[in-house]
C-alpha positions as CSV (number, residue, x, y, z in Angstrom):
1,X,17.6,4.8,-8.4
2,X,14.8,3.5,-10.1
3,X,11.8,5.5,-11.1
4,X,8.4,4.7,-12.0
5,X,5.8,6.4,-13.8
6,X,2.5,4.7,-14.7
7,X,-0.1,5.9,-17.0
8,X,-3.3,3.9,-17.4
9,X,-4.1,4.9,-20.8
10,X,-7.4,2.9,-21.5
11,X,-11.0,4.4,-20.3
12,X,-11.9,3.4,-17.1
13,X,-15.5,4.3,-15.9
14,X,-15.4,6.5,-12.9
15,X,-11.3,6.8,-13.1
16,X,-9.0,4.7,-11.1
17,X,-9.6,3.8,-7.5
18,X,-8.0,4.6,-4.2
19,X,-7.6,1.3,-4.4
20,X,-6.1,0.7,-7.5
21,X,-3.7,3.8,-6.8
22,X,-2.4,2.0,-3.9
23,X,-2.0,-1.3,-5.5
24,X,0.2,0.0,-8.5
25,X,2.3,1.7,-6.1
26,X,2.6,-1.3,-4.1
27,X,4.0,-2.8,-8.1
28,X,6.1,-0.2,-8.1
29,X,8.4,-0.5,-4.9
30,X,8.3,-4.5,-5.3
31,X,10.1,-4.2,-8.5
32,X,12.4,-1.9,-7.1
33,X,11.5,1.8,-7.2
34,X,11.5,4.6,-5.0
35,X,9.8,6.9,-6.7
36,X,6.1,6.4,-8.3
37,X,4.5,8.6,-10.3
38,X,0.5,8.0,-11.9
39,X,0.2,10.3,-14.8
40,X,-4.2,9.7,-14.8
41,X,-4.5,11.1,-18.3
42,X,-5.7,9.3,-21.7
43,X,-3.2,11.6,-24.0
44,X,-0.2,9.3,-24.9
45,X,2.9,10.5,-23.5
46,X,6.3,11.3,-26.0
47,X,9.2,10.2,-24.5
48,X,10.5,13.8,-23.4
49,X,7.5,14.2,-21.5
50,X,8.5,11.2,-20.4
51,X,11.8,12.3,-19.0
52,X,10.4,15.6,-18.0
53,X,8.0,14.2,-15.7
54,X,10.9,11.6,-14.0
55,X,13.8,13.9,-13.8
56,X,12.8,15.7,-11.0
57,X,12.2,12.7,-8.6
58,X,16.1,11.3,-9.2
């Protein structure tokens, strides 16, 4: 099973869209996943945060 977390790292003014939210989990089953997860922060993620944020949606 394929999951899929997104993080829009750069600045956008007024944060990401209803919009936009629907149209990068639209990406996300297209390619295949069944699970999608927007992380809306700036902080870079390490890849165990990574992991921790996915595992629960296998």
């Amino acid at each position: 099973m394929l999951v899929v977390l997104i993080q829009p790292i750069e600045k956008i003014e007024g944060g990401v869209s209803e919009v936009e939210k629907m149209i990068l989990n639209d990406l996300a089953l297209k390619i295949g996943g069944r699970y999608c997860s927007l992380h809306l922060t700036q902080e870079l993620l390490s890849d165990e945060q990574v992991r921790q944020l996915t595992k629960s949606k296998k």
